[in-house]
C-alpha positions as CSV (number, residue, x, y, z in Angstrom):
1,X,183.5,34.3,84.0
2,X,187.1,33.4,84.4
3,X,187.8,30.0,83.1
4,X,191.3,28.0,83.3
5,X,192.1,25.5,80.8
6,X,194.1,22.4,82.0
7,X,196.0,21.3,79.0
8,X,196.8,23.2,75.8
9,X,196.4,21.2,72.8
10,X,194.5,21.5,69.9
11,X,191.1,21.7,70.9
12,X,192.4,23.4,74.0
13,X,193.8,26.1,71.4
14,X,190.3,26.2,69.5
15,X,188.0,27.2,72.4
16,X,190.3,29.8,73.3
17,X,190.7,31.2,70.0
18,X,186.9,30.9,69.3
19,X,186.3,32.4,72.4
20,X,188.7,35.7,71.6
21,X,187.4,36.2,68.3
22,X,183.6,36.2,70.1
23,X,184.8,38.9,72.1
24,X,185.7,36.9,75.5
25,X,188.3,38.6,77.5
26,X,191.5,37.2,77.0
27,X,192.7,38.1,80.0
28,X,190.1,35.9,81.9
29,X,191.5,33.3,80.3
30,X,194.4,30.9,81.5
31,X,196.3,28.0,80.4
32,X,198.5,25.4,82.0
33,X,200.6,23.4,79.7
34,X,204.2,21.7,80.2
35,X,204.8,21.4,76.8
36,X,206.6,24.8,75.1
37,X,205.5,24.6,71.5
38,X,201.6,24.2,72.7
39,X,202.0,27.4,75.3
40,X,203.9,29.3,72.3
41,X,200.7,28.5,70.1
42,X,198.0,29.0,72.7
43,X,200.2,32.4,74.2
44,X,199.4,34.0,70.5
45,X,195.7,34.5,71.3
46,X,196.8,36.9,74.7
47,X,195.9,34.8,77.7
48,X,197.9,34.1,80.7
49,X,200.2,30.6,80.3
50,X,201.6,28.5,83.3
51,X,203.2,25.3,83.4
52,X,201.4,24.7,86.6
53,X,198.7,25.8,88.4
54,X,198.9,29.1,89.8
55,X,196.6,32.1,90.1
56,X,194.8,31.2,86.5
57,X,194.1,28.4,88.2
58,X,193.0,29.4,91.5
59,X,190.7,32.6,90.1
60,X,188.8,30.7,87.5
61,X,185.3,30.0,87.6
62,X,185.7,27.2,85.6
63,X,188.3,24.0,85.4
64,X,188.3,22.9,81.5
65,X,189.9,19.0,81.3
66,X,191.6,19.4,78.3
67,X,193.9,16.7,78.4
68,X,195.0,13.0,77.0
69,X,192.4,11.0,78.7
70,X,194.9,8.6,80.5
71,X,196.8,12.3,81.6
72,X,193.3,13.2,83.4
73,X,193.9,11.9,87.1
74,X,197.1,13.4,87.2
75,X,195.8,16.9,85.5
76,X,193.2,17.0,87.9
77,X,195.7,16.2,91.1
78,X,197.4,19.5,90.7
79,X,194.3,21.3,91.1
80,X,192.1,19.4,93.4
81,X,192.6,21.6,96.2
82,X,191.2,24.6,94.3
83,X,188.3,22.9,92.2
84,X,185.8,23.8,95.2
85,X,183.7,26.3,94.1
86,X,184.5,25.8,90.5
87,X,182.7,24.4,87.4
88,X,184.7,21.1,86.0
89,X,183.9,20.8,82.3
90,X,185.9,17.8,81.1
91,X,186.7,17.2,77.3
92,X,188.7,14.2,78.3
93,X,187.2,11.7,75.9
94,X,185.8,8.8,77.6
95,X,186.9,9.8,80.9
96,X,182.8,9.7,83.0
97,X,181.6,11.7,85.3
98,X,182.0,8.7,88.1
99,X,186.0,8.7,87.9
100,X,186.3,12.8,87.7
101,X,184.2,13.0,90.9
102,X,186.3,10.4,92.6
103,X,189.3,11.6,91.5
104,X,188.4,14.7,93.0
105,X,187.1,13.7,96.4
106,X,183.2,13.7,95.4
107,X,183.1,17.2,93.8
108,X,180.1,16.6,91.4
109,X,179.6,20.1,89.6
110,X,181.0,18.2,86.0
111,X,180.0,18.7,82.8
112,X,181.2,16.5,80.6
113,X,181.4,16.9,76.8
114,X,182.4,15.3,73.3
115,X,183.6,17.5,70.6
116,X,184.6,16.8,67.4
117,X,187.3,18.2,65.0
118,X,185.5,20.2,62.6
119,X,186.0,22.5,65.7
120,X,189.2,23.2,64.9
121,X,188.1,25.3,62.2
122,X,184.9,26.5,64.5
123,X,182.7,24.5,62.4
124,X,182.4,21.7,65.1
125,X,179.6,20.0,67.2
126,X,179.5,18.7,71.0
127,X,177.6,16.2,73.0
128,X,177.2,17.5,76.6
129,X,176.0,15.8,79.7
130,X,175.6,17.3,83.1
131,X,175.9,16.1,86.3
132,X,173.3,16.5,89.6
133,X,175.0,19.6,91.1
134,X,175.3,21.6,87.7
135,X,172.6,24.4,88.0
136,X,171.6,26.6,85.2
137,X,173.9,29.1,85.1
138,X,176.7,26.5,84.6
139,X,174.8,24.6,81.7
140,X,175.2,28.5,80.2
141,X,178.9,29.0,80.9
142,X,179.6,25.2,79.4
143,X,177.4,26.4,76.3
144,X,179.5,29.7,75.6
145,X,182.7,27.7,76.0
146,X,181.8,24.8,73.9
147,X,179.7,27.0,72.2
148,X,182.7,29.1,71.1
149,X,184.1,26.4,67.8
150,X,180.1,25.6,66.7
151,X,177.1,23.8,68.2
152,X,176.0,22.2,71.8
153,X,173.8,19.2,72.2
154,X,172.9,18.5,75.6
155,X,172.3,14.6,76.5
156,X,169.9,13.2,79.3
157,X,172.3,10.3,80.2
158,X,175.5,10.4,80.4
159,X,175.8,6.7,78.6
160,X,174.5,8.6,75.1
161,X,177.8,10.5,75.3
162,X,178.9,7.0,74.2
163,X,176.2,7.2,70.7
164,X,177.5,10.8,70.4
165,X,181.1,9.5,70.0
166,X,179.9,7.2,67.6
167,X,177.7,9.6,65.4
168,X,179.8,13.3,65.5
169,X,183.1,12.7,67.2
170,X,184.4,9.6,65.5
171,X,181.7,10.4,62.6
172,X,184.4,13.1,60.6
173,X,186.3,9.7,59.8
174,X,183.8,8.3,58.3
175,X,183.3,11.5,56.1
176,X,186.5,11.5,54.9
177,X,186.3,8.0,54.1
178,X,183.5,8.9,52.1
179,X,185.4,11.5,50.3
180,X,188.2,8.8,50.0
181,X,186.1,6.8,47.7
182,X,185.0,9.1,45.7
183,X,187.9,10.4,44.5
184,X,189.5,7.4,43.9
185,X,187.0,6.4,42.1
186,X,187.2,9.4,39.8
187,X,190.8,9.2,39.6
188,X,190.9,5.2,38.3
189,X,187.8,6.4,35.8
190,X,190.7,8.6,34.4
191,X,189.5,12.1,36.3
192,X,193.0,13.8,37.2
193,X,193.5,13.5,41.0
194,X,193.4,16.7,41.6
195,X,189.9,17.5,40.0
196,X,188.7,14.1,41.8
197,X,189.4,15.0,44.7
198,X,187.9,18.4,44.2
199,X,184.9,16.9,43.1
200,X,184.5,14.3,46.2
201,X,185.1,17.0,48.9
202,X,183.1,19.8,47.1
203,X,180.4,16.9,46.5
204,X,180.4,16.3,50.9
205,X,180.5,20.0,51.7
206,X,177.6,21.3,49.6
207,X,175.5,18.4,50.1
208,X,176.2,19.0,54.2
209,X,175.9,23.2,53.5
210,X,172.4,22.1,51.4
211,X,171.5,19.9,54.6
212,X,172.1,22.3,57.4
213,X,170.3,25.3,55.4
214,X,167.5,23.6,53.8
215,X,163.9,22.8,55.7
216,X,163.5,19.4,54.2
217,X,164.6,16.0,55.6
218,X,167.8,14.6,54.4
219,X,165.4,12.2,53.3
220,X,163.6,14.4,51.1
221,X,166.9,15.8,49.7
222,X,167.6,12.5,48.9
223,X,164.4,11.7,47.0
224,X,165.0,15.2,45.1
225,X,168.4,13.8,43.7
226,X,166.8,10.0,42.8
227,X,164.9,10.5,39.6
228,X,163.4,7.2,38.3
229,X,165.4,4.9,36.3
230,X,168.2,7.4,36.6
231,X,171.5,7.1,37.6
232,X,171.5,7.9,41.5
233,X,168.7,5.3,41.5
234,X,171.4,2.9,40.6
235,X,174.0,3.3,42.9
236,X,171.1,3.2,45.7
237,X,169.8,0.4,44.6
238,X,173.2,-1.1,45.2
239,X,173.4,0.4,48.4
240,X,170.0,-1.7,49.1
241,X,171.3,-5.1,47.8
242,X,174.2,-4.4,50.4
243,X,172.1,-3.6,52.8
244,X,174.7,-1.3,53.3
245,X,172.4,0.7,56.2
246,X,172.4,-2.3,58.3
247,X,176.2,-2.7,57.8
248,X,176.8,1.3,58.5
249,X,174.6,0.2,61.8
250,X,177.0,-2.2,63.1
251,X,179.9,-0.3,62.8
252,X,178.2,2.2,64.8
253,X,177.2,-0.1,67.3
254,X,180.8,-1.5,67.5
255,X,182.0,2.5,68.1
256,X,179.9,3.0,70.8
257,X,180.4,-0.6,72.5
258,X,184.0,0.7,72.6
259,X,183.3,3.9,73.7
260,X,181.6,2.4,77.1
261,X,185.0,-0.1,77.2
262,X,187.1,2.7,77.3
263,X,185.2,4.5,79.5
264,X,185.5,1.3,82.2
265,X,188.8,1.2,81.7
266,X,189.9,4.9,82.3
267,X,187.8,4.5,85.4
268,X,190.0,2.1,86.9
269,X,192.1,3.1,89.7
């Protein structure tokens, strides 16, 4: 599989790393990026940089969007007379399915996905969605790509990739405004800053480590911490009186309402 990444940012720079360090041939792998400091980066890991599309470009299996999304039409201009043939996996956020096909004269093999930062550090996890024309073999390649910087979750409708924005690609925020609070809440208790804010992010990553390893329900984890009359029953109860649940709810809501605005607006011509 030869794939060709349009755009080389950040993410761009993590799927190609991960995918070196997995043993993927670096050179079947291609970049085109205008700007010099991201093709320096991305050049370290071996593969082939362009600042246009050239035979990277015209070789590759597979098209990855890795651009802004209001940089996507014009990304996908300069190589809309090679895409036939080829596998489009778009991590353009909020860019659907609908304008990439149009943009590209009805081509419909897209997969589109929403990763999340953590995959910067290959600890991340993406939200895919595939289009009619995508057969099995290309639900595999878009796996080993994405699954290159940490997990893949595949979507039945593409409108979910709007509740997967919400939950794991936006979600990290919300994580580190977690940890936010609870150091500085340490800190005005009289905890040094340091030590509180090795406290709060040591406090997220076990907890997340304990999640991902253990067999029982966060739920259950929960009801393992909260002994009766103790002090995490306490702060829960607060949580209750809050209703802080309903009010994480809304905000969630309100993420993925703006996810499907977005995604009507980079659909306009």
């Amino acid at each position: 599989m030869r794939v060709c990444f349009l755009g080389g940012g950040n993410m761009a720079n993590a799927l190609v790393g991960g995918l070196v360090a997995k043993g993927f041939a670096a050179a079947s792998l291609s970049v085109i990026e205008v700007s010099d400091a991201a093709r320096e980066k991305i050049a370290r890991h071996g593969v082939h940089v362009a600042t246009a599309p050239d035979a990277g470009a015209t070789k590759a299996d597979v098209l990855v969007l890795a651009v802004k999304p209001q940089d996507a039409k014009a990304a996908l201009a300069s190589v809309a007379a090679q895409v036939h043939g080829k596998l489009l996996l778009s991590i353009a956020a909020g860019v659907r399915i609908a304008a990439l096909s149009h943009w590209l004269a009805g081509h419909q093999r897209i997969v589109r996905c929403m990763p999340n930062t953590p995959a910067l550090i290959g600890a991340g996890i993406a939200g895919l969605f595939a289009a009619a024309d995508v057969n099995g073999a290309d639900r595999k390649s878009a796996e080993t790509i994405l699954g290159a910087v940490g997990e893949v979750v595949w979507v039945a409708e593409e409108r979910l990739l709007d509740e997967v924005t919400a939950v794991s690609a936006s979600g990290p925020a919300y994580v580190f405004w977690l940890i936010e609070q609870l150091a500085a809440f340490a800190e005005r208790s009289g905890i040094a800053r340091e030590d509180a804010m090795r406290l709060a992010k040591h406090c997220v990553l076990g907890s997340a480590q304990l999640a991902a390893r253990s067999g029982d329900s966060p739920a259950q984890l929960r009801k393992n911490v909260t002994s009766k009359g103790g002090t995490t029953e306490a702060a829960l109860r607060v949580f209750e009186e809050e209703k802080l649940a309903e009010r994480f709810a809304r905000a969630l809501a309100a993420a993925t309402q703006r996810g499907g605005e977005l995604g009507d607006e980079l659909g306009r011509d």
